[in-house]
C-alpha positions as CSV (number, residue, x, y, z in Angstrom):
1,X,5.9,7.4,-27.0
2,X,8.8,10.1,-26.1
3,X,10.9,9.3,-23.3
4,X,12.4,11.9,-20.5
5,X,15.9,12.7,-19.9
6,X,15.9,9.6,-17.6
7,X,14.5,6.9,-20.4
8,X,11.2,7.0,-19.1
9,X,8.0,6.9,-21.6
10,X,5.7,9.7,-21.2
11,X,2.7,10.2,-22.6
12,X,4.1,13.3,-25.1
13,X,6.1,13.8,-21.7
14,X,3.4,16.4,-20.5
15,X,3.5,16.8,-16.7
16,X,0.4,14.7,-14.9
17,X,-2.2,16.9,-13.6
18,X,-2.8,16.9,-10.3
19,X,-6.3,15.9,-8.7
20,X,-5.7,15.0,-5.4
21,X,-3.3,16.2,-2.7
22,X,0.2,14.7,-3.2
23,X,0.7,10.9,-0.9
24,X,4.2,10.5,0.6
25,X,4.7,7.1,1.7
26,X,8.0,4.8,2.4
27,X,7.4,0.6,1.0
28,X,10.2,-0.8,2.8
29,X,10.1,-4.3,1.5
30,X,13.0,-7.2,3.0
31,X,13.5,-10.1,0.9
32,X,15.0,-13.2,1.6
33,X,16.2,-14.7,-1.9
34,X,13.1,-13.9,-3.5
35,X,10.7,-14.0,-1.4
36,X,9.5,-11.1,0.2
37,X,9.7,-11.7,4.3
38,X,7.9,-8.3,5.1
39,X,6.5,-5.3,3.3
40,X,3.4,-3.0,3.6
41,X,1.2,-5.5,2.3
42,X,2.7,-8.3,5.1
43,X,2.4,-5.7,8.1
44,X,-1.2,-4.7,7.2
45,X,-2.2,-8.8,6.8
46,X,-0.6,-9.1,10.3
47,X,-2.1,-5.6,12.1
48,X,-5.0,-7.0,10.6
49,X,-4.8,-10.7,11.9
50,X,-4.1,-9.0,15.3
51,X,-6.7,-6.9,15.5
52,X,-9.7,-9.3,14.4
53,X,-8.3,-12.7,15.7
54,X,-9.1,-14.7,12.1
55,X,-7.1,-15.0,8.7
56,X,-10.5,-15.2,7.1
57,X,-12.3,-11.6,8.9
58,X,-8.4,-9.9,8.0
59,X,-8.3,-10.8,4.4
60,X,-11.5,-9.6,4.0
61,X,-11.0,-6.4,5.4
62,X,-8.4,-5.6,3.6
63,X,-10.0,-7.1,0.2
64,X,-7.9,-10.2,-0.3
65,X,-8.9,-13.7,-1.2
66,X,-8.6,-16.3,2.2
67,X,-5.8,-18.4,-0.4
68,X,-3.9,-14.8,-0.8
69,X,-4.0,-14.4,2.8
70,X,-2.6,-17.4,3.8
71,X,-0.2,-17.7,1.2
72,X,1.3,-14.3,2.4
73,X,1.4,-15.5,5.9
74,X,3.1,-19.3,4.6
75,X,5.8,-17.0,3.1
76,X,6.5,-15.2,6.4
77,X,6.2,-18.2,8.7
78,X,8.8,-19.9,6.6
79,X,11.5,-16.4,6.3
80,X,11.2,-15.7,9.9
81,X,13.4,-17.7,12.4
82,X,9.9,-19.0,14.2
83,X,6.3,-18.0,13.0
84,X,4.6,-14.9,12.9
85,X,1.3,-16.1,12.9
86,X,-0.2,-19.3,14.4
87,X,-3.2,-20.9,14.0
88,X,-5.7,-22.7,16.2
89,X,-8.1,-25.4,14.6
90,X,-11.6,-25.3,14.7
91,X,-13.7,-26.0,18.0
92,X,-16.5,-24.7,19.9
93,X,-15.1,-21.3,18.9
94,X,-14.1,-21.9,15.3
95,X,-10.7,-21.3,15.8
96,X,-8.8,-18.2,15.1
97,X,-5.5,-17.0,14.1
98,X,-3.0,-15.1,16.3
99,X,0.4,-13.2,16.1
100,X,3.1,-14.9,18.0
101,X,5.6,-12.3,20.2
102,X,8.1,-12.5,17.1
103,X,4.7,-11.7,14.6
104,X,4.0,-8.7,17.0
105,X,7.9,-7.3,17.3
106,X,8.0,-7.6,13.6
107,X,5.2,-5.2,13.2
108,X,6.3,-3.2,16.0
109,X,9.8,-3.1,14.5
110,X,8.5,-2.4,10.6
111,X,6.4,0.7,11.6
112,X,9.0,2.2,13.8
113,X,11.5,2.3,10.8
114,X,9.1,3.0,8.3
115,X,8.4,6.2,11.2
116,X,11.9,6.4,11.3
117,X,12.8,6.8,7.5
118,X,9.7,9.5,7.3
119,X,11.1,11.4,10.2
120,X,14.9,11.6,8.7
121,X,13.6,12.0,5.2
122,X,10.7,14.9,5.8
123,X,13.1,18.3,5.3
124,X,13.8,16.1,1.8
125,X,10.5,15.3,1.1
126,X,9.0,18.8,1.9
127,X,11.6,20.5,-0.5
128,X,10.1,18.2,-3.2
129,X,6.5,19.0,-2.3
130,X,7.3,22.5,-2.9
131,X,8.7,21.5,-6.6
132,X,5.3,19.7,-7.6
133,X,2.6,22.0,-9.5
């Protein structure tokens, strides 16, 4: 296959047709060594998490395996300076998982920059809107 003037292959280099209306999004990922601390992914399991009190109910609503789930949280729990998420064993109840204070300022913090980069970027990303077919 060709590549464009930036080495990329393209299929005969033929602009993609568009069928939907164009997505802007920001994917602010930080990485400590090489794990990723926080991304997208990691701030949806956690508004998740927060919002229906068990690791089990968020992975499924977002489509995730329970082991995918808590392997994402493990990752966080061990970047972070204290846990994000904690857990409470079974009972009466069942149990349930919860963000800590740090778990909810993380989230808090993530989607205020991710708002932030939007904001700052948004005369950029307009004027490249207007350049798509």
């Amino acid at each position: 296959m060709p590549s464009d003037a930036f080495g990329v292959t393209t299929r005969d280099n033929m602009p993609a047709k568009r069928t939907a209306a164009p997505d802007v999004r920001f994917r602010l990922r930080i990485t400590v060594g090489d794990a990723i601390a926080i991304g997208p992914g990691k701030v949806d399991l956690l508004e998740a998490i927060h919002t229906v009190g068990s690791l089990t109910a968020a992975a499924r609503s977002l489509g995730m395996s329970y082991r995918r789930a808590w392997l994402l949280v493990d990752t966080m729990n061990k970047c972070f300076s204290a846990p994000v998420v904690r857990t409470a064993a079974g009972g009466a109840r069942g149990g349930g998982t919860l963000l800590t204070e740090l778990g909810r300022e993380v989230v808090e913090r993530y989607r205020r920059a991710e708002a932030a980069a939007y904001a700052t970027g948004k005369p950029h990303i307009d004027a490249i809107l207007k350049l798509l077919r």
